[in-house]
BAKEMAR-947568 format. One line per 8 residues: their letters; for each residue x negated, y negated, z of C-alpha. Coordinates in steps of 0.5 Angstrom, whole numbers, plus 500, padded with zeros to 3 digits. Example, Ala and Ser with C-alpha at 12.3 -4.5 7.8 and 13.67 -1.06 7.14 Angstrom:
residues 2
AS	475,509,516 ~ 473,502,514
end
This chain:
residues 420
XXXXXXXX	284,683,715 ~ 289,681,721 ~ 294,686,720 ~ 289,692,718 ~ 285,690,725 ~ 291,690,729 ~ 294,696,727 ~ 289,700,727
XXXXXXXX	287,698,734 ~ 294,699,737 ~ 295,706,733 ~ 287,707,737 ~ 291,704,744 ~ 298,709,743 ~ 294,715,741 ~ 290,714,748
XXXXXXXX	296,713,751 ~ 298,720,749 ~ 306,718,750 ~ 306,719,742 ~ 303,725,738 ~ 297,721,734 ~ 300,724,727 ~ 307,720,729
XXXXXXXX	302,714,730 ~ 297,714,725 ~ 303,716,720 ~ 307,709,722 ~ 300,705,722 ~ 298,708,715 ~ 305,706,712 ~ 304,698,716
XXXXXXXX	298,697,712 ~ 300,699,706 ~ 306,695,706 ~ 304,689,709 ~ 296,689,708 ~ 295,684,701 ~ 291,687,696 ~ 292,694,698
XXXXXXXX	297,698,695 ~ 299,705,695 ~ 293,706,689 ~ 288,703,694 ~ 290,706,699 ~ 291,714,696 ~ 283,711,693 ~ 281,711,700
XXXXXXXX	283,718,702 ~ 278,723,703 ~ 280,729,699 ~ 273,734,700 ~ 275,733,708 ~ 283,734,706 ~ 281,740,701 ~ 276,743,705
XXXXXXXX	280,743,712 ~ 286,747,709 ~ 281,752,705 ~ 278,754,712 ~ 284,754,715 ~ 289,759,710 ~ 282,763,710 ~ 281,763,716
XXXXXXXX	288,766,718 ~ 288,771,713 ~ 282,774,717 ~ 284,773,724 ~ 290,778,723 ~ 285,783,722 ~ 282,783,728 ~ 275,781,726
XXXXXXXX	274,775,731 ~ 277,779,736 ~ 271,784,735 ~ 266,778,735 ~ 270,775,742 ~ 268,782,745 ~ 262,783,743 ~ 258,776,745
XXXXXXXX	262,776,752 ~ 258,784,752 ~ 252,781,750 ~ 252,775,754 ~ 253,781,760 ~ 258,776,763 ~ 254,770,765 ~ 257,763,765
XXXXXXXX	251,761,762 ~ 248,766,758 ~ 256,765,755 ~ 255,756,754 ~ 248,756,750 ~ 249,763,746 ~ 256,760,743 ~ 252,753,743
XXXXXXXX	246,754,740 ~ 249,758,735 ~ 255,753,733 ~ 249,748,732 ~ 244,752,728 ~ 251,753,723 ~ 252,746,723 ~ 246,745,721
XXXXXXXX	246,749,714 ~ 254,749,713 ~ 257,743,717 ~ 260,742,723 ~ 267,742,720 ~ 267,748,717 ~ 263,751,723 ~ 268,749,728
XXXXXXXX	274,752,724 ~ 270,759,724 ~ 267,758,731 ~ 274,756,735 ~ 279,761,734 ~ 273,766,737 ~ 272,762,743 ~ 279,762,745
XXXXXXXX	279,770,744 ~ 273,770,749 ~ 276,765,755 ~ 282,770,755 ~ 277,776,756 ~ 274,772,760 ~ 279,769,764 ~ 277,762,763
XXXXXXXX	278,755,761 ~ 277,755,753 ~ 277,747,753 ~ 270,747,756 ~ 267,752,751 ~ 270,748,746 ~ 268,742,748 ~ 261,743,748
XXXXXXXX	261,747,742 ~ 264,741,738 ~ 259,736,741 ~ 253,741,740 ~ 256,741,732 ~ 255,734,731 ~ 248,734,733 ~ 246,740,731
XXXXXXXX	249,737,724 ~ 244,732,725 ~ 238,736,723 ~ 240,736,716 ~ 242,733,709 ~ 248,737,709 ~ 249,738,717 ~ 254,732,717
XXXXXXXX	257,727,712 ~ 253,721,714 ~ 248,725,713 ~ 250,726,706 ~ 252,719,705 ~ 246,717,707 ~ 242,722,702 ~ 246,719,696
XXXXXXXX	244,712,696 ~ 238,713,698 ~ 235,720,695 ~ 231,722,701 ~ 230,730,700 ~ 232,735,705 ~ 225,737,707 ~ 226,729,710
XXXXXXXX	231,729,714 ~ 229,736,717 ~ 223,733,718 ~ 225,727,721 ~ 230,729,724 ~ 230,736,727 ~ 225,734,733 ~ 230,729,736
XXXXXXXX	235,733,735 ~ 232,740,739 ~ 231,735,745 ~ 238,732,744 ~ 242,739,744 ~ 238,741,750 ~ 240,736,754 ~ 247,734,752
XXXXXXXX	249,742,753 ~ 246,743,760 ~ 249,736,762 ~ 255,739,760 ~ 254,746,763 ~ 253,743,769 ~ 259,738,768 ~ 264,745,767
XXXXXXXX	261,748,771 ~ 266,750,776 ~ 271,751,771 ~ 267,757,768 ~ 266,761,773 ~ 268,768,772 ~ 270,774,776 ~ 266,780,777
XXXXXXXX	272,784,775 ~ 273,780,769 ~ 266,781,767 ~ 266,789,768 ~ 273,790,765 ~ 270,785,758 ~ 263,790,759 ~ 269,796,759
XXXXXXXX	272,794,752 ~ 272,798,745 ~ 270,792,741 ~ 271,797,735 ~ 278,798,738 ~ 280,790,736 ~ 281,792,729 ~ 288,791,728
XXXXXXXX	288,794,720 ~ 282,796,715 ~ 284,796,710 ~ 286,787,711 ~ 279,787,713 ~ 275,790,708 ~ 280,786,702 ~ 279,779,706
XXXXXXXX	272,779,710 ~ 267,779,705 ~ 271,773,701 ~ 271,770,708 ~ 263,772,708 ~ 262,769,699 ~ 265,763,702 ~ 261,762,707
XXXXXXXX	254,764,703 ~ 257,759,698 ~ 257,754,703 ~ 249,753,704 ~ 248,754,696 ~ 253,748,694 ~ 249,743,693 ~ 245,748,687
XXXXXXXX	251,750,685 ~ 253,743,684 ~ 259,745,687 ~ 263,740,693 ~ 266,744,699 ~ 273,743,698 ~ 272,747,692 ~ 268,753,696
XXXXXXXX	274,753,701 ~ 279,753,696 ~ 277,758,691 ~ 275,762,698 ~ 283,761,700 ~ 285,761,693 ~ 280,769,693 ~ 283,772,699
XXXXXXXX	290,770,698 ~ 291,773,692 ~ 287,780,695 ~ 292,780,702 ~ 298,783,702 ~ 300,777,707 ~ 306,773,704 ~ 304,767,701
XXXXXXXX	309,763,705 ~ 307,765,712 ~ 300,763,710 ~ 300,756,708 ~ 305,756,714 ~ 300,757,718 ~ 295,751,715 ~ 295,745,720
XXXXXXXX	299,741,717 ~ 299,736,723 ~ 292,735,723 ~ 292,734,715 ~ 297,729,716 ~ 293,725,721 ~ 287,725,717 ~ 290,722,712
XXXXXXXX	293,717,716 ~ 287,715,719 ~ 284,715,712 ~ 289,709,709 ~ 288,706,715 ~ 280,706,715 ~ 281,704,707 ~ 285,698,710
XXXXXXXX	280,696,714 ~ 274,697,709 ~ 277,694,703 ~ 279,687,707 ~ 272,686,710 ~ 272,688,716 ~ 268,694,717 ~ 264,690,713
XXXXXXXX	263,684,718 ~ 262,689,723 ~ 255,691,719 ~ 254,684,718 ~ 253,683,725 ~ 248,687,726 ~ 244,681,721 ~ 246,676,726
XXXXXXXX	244,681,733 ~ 237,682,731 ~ 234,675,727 ~ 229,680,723 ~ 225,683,727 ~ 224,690,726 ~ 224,693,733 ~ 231,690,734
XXXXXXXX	233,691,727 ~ 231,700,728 ~ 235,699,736 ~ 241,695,732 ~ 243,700,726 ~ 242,706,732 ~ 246,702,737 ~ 252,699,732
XXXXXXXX	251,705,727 ~ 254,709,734 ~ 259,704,737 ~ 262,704,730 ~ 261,711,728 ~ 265,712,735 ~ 271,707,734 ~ 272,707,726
XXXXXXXX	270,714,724 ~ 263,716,721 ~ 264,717,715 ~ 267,710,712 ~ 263,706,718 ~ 256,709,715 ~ 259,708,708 ~ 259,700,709
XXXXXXXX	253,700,712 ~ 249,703,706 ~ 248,696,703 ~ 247,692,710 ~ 241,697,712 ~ 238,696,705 ~ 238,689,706 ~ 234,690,713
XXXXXXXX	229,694,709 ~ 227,689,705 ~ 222,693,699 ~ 226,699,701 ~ 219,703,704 ~ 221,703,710 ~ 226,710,711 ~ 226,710,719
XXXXXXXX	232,705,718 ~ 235,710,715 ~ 233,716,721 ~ 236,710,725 ~ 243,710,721 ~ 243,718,721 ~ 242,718,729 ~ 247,713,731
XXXXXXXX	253,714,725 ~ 251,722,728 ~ 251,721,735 ~ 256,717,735 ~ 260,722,733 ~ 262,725,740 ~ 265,719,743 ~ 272,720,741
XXXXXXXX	277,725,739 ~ 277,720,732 ~ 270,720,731 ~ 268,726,727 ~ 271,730,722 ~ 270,736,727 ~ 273,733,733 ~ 280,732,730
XXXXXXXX	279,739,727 ~ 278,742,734 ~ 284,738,738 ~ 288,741,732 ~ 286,747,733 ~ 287,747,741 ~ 294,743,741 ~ 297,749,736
XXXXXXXX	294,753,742 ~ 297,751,748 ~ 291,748,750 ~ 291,740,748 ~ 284,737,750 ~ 287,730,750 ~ 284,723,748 ~ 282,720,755
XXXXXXXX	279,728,757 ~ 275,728,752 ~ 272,720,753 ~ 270,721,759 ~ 265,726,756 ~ 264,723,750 ~ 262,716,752 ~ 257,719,756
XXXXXXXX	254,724,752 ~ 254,719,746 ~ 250,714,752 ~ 245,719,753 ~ 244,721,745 ~ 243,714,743 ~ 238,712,749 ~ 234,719,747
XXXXXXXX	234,718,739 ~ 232,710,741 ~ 226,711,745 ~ 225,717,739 ~ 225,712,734 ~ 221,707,738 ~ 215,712,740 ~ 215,715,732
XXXX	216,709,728 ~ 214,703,732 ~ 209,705,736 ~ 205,710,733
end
């Protein structure tokens, strides 16, 4: 347990130092705790990788390459700079509350792999800095993916051990959510502010523009996009279907390069192999600290904090489920904590310690650049730009913004499930 927790804290220190880049990192501490952890081999290892996220990461991306060639998001770009007339703004809650609101019926993976690569095209029409759109685009997704079942992996997890319908989760959860989104986006607007100012030239030239103009070859978009728009209505069927989201990504990936005329190398060229590595790596490293207990004495400690009473148990699963969502990573973190939270609600009647576990693990989210599928996603896709968002940069937002979302969804859980 030693070797797996120094490891992984040194790895977290030298990825915030940002002197090495995160994959090299995470590649060097995944190979230590194979090599050097007992009892966990290259089988446990490989075991602890979570292929529906690897799969679905590299689905999205091939297809959405193959449709970014045709000029489809440089279209989409124009237009909602023409919509939002121009106005900062009007520019921050439509491409919020609409990353949001996709969260919550794809996911934010999926959503912020659709939704980035049209941000940047808007900001250069804009002449703006991307990095604050992005910013508030993928915090905006991991609360909007709150709200439902399907929204957010913890949520999935959640779901699974405890059979709680979706019907539920919306229910419980969407209230909480709305308030949250509200006042995290126009805190952070607020906070960019200076950096999302925008020429009135740059306003009247965006209006000027032939968004029908910006499609670059017909004949790809009429062979790509509808795979792309299947993919994404299977997206919100998957579950009827019986289906995993990796395995829509890819039979979507698999559809649109078999109908491009692209080469196939220069598709799968075009993946993000770096942040599919890093993910890999940080998944072993995870695994490492699950299978030698670690994770698991964390959960216990919420135990230990609360001596039973149930107010303090409610406020302790929001708060410890956020911290270590934000250390960690939320998808193993919530993982372990399944068994300690059943633990807590003794006779199992009780669901507003599972509301309380969804927030925290959810909200816990936008702390750090690690701390989320969709976080690691954007800082891929901002890197291969040019424009790298930077673990520290984004800390500074996150630790706020995640303070202020477990104090909301605390006194939420008091006023609905403690008090009334």
């Amino acid at each position: 347990m030693a070797v797996a927790v120094a490891t992984f804290l040194i790895a977290l220190a030298l990825i915030a130092s940002e002197r090495l880049h995160r994959t090299k990192v995470a590649l060097l501490g995944a190979a230590i705790v194979v090599l050097f952890v007992p009892h966990f081999g290259q089988e446990t290892a490989i075991e602890s990788i979570d292929f529906n996220t690897i799969g679905l990461l590299a689905g999205m991306m091939i297809l959405v390459y193959l449709t970014q060639q045709t000029g489809v998001y440089d279209y989409i770009a124009i237009r909602a700079g023409q919509l939002s007339r121009g106005e900062p703004l009007r520019v921050v809650l439509s491409l919020a509350c609409t990353t949001a609101l996709l969260s919550a019926f794809l996911d934010n993976l999926t959503t912020v792999l659709l939704v980035v690569p049209i941000t940047f095209l808007l900001a250069d029409a804009l002449d703006i800095d991307p990095i604050p759109l992005i910013v508030i685009e993928v915090m905006a997704s991991n609360i909007g993916g709150t709200a439902t079942l399907i929204g957010d992996p913890p949520n999935i997890i959640i779901a699974g051990a405890t059979g709680l319908t979706f019907n539920e989760f919306i229910v419980n959860l969407a209230p909480v959510v709305v308030v949250t989104f509200a006042v995290v986006v126009t805190g952070l607007y607020a906070y960019y502010r200076k950096r999302l100012q925008i020429e009135e030239k740059d306003r009247a030239l965006v209006m000027e523009l032939d968004a029908a103009a910006s499609i670059r070859d017909e004949k790809e978009l009429r062979r790509t996009v509808p795979v792309l728009v299947l993919t994404v209505l299977a997206f919100f069927a998957h579950q009827a279907l019986g289906l995993e989201p990796a395995t829509v990504a890819l039979t979507g990936a698999a559809v649109a390069l078999l109908v491009t005329t692209i080469p196939l190398e220069q598709a799968l060229a075009k993946i993000e192999w770096p942040t599919l590595f890093f993910f890999v790596a940080l998944f072993v490293m995870v695994g490492a600290l699950e299978e030698t207990g670690a994770i698991g004495h964390v959960a216990d400690a919420v135990k230990d904090l609360t001596g039973g009473d149930r107010t303090a148990e409610l406020v302790g699963v929001i708060w410890i489920g956020g911290i270590g969502s934000a250390v960690v990573d939320n998808i193993p973190f919530t993982t372990a904590m399944i068994p300690v939270v059943s633990e807590l609600n003794v006779g199992g009647g009780d669901d507003a310690y599972w509301w309380a576990l969804a927030l925290g693990a959810c909200f816990g989210g936008n702390a750090t650049i690690i701390a989320a599928a969709a976080n690691v996603a954007a800082a891929g896709l901002t890197e291969r730009a040019g424009r790298p968002i930077g673990f520290v940069p984004w800390l500074k937002v996150g630790i706020p913004v995640t303070i202020v979302s477990l104090l909301i969804a605390t006194a939420y859980v008091m006023v609905r499930y403690v008090v009334v």
